[in-house]
One Martini backbone bead per residue (centre of mass of N, CA, C, O) as a GRO file, in nm:
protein
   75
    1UNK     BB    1   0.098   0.031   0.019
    2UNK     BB    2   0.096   0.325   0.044
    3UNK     BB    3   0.223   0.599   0.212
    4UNK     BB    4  -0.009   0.753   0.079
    5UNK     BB    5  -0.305   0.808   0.239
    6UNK     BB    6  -0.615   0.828   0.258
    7UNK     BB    7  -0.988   0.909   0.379
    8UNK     BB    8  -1.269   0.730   0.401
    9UNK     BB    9  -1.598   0.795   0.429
   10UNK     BB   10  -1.891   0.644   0.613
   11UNK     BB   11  -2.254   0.620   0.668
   12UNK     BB   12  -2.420   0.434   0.909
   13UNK     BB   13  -2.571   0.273   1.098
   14UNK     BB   14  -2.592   0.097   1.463
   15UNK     BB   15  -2.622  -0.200   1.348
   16UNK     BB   16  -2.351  -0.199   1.157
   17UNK     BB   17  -2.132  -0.132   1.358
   18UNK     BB   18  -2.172  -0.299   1.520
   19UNK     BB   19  -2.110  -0.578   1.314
   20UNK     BB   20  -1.864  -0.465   1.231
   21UNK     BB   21  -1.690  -0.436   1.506
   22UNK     BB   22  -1.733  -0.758   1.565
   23UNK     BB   23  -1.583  -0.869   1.332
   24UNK     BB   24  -1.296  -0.710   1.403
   25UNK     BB   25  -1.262  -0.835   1.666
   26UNK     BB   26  -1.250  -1.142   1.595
   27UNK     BB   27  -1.021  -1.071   1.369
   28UNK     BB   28  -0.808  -0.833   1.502
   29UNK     BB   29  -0.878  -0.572   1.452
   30UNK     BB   30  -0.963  -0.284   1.266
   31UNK     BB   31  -1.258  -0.087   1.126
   32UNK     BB   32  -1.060  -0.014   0.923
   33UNK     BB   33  -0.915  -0.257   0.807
   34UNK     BB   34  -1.178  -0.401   0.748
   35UNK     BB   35  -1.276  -0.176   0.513
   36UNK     BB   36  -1.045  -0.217   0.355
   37UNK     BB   37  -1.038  -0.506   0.261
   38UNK     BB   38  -1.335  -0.469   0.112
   39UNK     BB   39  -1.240  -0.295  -0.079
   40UNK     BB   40  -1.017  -0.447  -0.225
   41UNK     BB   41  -1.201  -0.716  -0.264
   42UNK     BB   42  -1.367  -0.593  -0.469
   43UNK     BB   43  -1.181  -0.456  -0.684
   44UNK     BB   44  -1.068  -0.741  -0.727
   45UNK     BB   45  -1.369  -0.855  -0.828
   46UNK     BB   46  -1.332  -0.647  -1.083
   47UNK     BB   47  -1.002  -0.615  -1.177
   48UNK     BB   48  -0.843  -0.411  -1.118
   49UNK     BB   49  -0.555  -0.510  -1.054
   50UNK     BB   50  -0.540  -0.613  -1.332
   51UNK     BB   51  -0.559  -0.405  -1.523
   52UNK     BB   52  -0.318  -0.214  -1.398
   53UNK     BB   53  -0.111  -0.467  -1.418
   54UNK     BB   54  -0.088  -0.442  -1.751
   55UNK     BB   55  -0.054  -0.151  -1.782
   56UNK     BB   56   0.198  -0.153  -1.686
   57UNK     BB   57   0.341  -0.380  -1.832
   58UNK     BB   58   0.334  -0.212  -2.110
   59UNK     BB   59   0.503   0.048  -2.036
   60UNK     BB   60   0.732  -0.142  -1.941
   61UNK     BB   61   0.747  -0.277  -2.281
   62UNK     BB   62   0.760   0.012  -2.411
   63UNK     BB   63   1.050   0.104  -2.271
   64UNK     BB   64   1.195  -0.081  -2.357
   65UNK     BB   65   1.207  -0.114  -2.674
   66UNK     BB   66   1.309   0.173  -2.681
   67UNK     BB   67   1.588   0.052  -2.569
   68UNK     BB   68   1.639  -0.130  -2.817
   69UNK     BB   69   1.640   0.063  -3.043
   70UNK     BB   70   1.865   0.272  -2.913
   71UNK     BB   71   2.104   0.058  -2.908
   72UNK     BB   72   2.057  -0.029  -3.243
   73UNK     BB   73   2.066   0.227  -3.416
   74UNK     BB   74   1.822   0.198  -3.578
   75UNK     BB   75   1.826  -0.095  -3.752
   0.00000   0.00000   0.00000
């Protein structure tokens, strides 16, 4: 995770929180962290880590072919 965070706020109703709360303690965590976690999975389920992942390999596989091409002295 970067290093930059920033914070996203939801609000839930009273019943809600109770049960993130209980959930979140049952595994030990903070139900900050527990609703990171949710959200990561989300967008996991959703392809998005896939295709930002994707999008950076072709960046990076033109970014080499470009110095391949400059090392070959454009032949």
């Amino acid at each position: 995770m970067s290093k930059k965070s920033v914070m996203i706020w939801a609000w839930v109703d009273k019943e809600v929180r109770t049960l993130v709360e209980k959930i979140a303690e049952s595994q030990g965590i903070s139900i900050s962290e527990y609703v990171r976690q949710l959200v990561l999975q989300d967008l996991d389920k959703r392809s998005i880590f896939t295709t930002k992942l994707k999008e950076a390999v072709k960046m990076a596989e033109g970014m080499n072919n470009q110095d391949l091409e400059g090392a070959s002295g454009g032949l």
